[in-house]
C-alpha positions as CSV (number, residue, x, y, z in Angstrom):
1,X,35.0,-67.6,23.7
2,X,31.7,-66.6,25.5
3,X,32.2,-63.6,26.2
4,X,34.2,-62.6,22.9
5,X,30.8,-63.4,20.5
6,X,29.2,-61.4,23.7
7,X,31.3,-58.7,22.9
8,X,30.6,-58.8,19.3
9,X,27.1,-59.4,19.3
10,X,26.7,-56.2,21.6
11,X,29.2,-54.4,19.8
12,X,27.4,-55.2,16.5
13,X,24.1,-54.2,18.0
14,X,24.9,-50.5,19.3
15,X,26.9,-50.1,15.4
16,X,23.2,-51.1,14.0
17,X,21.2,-49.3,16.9
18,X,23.7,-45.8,15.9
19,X,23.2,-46.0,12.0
20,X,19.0,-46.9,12.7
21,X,19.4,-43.8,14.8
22,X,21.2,-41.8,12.1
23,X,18.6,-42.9,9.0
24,X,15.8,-41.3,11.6
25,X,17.1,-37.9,11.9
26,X,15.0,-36.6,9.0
27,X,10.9,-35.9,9.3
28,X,9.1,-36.1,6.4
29,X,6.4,-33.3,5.3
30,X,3.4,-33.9,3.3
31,X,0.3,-31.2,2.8
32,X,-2.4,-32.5,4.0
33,X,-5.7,-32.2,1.7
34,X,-9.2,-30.2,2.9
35,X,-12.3,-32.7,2.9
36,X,-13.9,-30.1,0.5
37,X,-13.3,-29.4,-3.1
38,X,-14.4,-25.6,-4.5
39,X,-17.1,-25.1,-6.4
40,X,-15.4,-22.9,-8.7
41,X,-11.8,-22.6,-9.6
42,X,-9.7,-20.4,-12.3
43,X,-6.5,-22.8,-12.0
44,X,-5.6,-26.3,-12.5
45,X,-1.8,-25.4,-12.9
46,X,0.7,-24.6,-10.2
47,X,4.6,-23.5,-10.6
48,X,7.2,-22.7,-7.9
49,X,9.7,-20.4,-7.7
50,X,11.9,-21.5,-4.5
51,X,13.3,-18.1,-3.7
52,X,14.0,-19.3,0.4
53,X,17.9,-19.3,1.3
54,X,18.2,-22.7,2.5
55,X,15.9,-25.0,-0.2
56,X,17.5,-28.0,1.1
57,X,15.1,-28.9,4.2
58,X,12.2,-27.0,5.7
59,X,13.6,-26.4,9.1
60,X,14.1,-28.4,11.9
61,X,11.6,-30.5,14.9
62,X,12.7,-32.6,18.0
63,X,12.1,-35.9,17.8
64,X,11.8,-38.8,20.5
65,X,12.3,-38.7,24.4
66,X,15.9,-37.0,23.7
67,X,14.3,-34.7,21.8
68,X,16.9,-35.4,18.8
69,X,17.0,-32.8,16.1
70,X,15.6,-33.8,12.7
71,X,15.7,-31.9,9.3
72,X,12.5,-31.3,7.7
73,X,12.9,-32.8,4.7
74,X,10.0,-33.7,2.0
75,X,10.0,-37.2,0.3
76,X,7.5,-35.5,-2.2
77,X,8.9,-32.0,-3.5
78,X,7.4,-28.4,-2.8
79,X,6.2,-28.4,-6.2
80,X,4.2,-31.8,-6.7
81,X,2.9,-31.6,-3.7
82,X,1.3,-28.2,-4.2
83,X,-0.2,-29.6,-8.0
84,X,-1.5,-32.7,-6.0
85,X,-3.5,-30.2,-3.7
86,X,-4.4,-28.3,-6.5
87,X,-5.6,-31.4,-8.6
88,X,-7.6,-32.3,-5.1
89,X,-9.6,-29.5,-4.1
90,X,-10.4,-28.5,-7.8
91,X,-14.0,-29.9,-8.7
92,X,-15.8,-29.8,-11.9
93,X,-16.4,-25.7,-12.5
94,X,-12.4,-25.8,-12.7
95,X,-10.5,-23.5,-15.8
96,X,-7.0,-24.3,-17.2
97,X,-5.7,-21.0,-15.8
98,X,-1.7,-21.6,-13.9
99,X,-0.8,-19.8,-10.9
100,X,3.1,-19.3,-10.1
101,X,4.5,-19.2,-6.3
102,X,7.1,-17.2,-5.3
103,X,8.1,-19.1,-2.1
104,X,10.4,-16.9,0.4
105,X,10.2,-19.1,3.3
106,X,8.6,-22.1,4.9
107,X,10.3,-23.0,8.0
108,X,9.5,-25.6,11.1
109,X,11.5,-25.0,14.3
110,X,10.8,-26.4,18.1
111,X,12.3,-24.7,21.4
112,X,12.0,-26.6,24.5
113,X,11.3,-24.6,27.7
114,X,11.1,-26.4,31.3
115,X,7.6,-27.5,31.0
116,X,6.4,-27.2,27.4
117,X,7.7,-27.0,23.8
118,X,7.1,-24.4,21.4
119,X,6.5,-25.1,17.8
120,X,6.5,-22.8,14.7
121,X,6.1,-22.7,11.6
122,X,7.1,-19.4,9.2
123,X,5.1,-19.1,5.6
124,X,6.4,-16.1,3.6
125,X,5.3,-16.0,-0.2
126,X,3.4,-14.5,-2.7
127,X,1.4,-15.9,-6.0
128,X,0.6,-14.7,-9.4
129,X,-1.7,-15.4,-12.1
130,X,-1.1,-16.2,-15.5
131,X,-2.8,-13.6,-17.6
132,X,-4.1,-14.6,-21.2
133,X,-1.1,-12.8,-22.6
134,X,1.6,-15.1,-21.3
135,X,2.4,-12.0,-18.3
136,X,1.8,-12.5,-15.1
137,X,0.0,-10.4,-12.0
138,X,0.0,-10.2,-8.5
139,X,-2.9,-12.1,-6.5
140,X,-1.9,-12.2,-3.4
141,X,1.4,-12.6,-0.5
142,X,1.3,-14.2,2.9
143,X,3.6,-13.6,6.0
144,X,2.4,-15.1,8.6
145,X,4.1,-17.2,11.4
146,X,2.2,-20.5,13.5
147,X,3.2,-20.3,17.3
148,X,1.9,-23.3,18.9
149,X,2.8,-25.0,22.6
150,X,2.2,-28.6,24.4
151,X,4.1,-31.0,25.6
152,X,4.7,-32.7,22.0
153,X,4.2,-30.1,19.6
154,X,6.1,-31.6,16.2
155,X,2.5,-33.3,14.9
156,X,0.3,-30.2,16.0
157,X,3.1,-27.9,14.5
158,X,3.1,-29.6,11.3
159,X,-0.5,-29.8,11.0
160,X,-0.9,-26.2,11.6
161,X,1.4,-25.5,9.1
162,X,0.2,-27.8,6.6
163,X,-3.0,-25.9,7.0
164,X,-1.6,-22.5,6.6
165,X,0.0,-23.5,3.4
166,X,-2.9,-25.4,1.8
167,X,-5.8,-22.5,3.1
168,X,-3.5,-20.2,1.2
169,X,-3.5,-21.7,-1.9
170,X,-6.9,-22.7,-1.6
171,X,-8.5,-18.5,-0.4
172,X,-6.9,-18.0,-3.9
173,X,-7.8,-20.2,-7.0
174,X,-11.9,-18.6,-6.6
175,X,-10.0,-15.5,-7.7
176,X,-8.8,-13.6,-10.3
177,X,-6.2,-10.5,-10.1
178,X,-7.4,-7.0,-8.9
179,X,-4.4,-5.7,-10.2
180,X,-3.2,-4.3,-13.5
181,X,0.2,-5.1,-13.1
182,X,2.1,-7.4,-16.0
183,X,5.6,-9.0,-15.1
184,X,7.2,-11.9,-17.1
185,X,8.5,-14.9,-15.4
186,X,11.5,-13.3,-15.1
187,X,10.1,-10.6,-13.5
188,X,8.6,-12.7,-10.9
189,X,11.9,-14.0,-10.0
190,X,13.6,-11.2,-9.1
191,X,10.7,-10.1,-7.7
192,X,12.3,-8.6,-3.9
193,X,14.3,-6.6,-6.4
194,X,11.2,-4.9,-7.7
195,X,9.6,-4.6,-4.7
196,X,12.4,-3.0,-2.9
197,X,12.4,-0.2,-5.5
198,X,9.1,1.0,-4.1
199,X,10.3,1.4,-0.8
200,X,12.4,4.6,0.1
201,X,15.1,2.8,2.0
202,X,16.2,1.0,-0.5
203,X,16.0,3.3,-3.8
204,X,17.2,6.8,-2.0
205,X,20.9,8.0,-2.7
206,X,21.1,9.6,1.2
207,X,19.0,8.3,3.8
208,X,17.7,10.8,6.3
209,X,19.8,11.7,9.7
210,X,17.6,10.8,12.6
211,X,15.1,8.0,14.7
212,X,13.3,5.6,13.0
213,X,10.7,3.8,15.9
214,X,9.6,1.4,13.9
215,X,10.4,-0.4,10.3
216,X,7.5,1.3,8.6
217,X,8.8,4.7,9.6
218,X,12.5,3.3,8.5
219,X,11.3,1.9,4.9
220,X,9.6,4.8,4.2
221,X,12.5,7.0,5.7
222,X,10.6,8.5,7.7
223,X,12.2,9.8,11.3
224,X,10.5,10.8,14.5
225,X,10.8,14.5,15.5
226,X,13.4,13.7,18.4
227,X,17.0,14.8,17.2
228,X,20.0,12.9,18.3
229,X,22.7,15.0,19.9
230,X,25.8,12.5,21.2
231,X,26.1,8.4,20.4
232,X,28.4,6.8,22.4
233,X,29.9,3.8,20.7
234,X,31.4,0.1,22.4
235,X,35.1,1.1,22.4
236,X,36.4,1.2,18.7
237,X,33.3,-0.9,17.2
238,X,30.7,-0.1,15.3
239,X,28.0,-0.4,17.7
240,X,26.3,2.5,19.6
241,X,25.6,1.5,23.3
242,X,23.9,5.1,24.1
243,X,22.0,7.6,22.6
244,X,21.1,11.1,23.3
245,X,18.8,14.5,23.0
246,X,18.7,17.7,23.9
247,X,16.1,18.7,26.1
248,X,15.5,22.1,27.6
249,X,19.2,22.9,26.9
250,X,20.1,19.3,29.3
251,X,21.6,16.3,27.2
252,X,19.4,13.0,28.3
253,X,19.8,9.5,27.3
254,X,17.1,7.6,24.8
255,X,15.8,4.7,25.8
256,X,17.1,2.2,22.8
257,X,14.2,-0.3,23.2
258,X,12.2,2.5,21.9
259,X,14.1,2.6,18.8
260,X,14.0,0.2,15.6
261,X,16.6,1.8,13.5
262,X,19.1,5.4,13.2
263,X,20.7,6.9,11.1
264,X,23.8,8.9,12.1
265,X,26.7,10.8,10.4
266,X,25.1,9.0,7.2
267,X,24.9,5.5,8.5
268,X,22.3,3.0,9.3
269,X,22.4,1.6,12.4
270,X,19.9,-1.2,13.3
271,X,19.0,-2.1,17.1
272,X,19.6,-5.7,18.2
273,X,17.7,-6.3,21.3
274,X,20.0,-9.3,22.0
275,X,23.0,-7.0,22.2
276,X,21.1,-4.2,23.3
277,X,23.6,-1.9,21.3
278,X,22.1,-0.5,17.7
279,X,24.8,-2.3,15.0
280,X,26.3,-0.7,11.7
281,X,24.8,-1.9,8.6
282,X,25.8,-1.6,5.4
283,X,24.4,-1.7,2.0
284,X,25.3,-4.3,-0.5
285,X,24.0,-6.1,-3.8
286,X,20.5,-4.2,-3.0
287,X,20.2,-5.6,0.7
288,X,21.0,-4.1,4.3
289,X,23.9,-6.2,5.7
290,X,25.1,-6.3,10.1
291,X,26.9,-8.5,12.1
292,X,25.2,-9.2,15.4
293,X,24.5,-11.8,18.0
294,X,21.3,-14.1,17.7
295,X,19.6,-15.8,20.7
296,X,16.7,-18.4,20.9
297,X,15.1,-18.5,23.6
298,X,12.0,-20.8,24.9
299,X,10.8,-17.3,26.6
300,X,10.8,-15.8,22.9
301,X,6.5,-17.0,22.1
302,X,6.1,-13.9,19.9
303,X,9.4,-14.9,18.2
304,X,10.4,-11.4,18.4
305,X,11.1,-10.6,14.5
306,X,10.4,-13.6,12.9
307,X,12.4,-14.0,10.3
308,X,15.7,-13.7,12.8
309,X,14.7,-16.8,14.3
310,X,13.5,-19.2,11.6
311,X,16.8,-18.4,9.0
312,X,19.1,-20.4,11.9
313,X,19.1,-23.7,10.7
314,X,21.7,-25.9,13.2
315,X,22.5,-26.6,16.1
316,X,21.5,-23.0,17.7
317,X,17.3,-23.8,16.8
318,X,16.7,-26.0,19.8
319,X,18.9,-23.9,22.5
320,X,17.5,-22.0,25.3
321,X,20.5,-19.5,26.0
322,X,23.1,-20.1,22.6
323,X,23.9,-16.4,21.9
324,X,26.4,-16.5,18.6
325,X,27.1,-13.9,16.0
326,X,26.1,-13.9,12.7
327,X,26.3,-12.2,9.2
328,X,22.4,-10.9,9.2
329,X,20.5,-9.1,6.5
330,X,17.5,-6.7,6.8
331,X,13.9,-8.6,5.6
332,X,12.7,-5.8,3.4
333,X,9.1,-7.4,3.6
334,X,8.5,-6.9,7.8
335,X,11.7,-5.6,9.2
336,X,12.7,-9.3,10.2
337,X,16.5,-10.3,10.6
338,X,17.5,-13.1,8.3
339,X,20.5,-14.5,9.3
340,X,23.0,-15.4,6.6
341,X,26.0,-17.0,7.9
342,X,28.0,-17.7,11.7
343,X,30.6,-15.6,11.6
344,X,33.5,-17.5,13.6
């Protein structure tokens, strides 16, 4: 009899030790406030505009000795918590002026190398002023990643980021709008649509044959002088594994790391350094779609292209060698890789 209530009392204490272990795999996010309030301010009004892919956490840290994954998850939402630091940091000298964010990403992730964690944290966004006319124009964008490292990085990583967030908002309320552009509300939510329209890549009929080093050059279509001769492609994929010139009459390979993006027999073709082969893409609802492996790494401290490793939110975030493909689209801000979906 004993050892049966034994039994049950241990069996009833793991059940309770699991489900206090299950409630903690969240970490909450708050926005911590400057010591100083401004001495002049043109806003007292803040609204988001959550534009980011995944609006239902804010990435994900490590928590205790296990180092247990946890979704970022705010008890206070985005939006009040930016009108509370608003309502902080304004003094006196404040007007009744609103400012509108346009929030693409804010992201927390943690790698865990042999020694030392990495933790980052992605901002990407831009704000707007409300102009006496009810229209709106641009004040200023942000896209700026947090890399930091120790041997418990989740408080420092948050801090950091909580900083970047609140210096951003706070650089920008002393100032009004330099610029003479008017959208509508409307306007400001499909604003990647208008700003893609500016960029060549994404507004030209034909896109032009030839090497594109970097993404400026391949937003602005604008190819090196090199001139490819001969691809050679994996088998029957779409991915090109070789490239090649024509020099002084010989056929020699380029280098691919050299390359950001082709484009060949009328196709883009964007270079995934994970794959090292430059993969097909395709265009689609106004955005450049590929399929291609994605791999974290505790080696990656410059995160490669940022946006390729802060759209992974699951299990892959906290692995130092997962490699997995995904359904990827082309960030038409910085040239990042955001992925979309794991295509199975």
């Amino acid at each position: 009899m004993k050892n049966s209530l034994k039994s049950i009392l241990i069996l009833l204490g793991i059940t309770f030790s699991v489900s206090m272990y299950s409630q903690k795999r969240t970490e909450d996010f708050s926005i911590s406030f400057p010591d100083k309030k401004l001495e002049k301010s043109y806003y007292n009004n803040i609204k988001l505009i959550d534009a980011r892919i995944d609006s239902t956490s804010l990435g994900i840290v490590q928590k205790g000795a296990f180092n247990t994954k946890a979704k970022v998850v705010p008890t206070t939402n985005l939006n009040d918590q930016f009108q509370n630091l608003l309502n902080h940091i304004n003094g006196e000298n404040t007007d009744n002026g609103t400012i509108v964010m346009y929030l693409k990403q804010l992201y927390f992730a943690e790698i865990t190398g042999a020694f030392s964690e990495h933790g980052y944290c992605y901002f990407q966004a831009y704000l707007f002023a409300r102009n006496e006319n009810g229209t709106y124009s641009y004040l200023d964008k942000i896209d700026s990643v947090i890399d930091h490292s120790s041997m418990d990085v989740t408080k420092a990583t948050m801090k950091k980021g909580s900083e970047m967030v609140s210096d951003f908002i706070s650089s920008n309320i002393s100032k009004k709008p330099t610029q003479t552009d008017q959208y509508s509300l409307n306007d400001i939510k499909n604003f990647d649509e208008i700003e893609k329209q500016k960029l060549s890549l994404y507004n030209s009929a034909e896109l032009k044959e030839g090497i594109y080093p970097d993404y400026n050059s391949f937003k602005n279509l604008q190819p090196s002088e090199r001139v490819i001769s001969n691809v050679k492609f994996y088998g029957k994929t779409n991915k090109i594994i070789k490239l090649y010139e024509t020099i002084e009459g010989k056929e020699k390979e380029i280098k691919k790391n050299d390359v950001f993006a082709i484009v060949y027999q009328g196709s883009p073709y964007i270079y995934l350094p994970v794959e090292n082969a430059l993969v097909k893409a395709e265009k689609k609802d106004g955005d450049f779609y590929f399929t291609g492996k994605i791999k974290s790494t505790a080696k990656t401290g410059d995160v490669v292209l940022a946006s390729a490793f802060f759209g992974i939110i699951g299990g892959l975030i906290a692995s130092e060698s997962t490699s997995v493909p995904f359904e990827q689209k082309l960030d038409y801000i910085n040239g990042g890789f955001i992925p979309i979906k794991e295509v199975k």
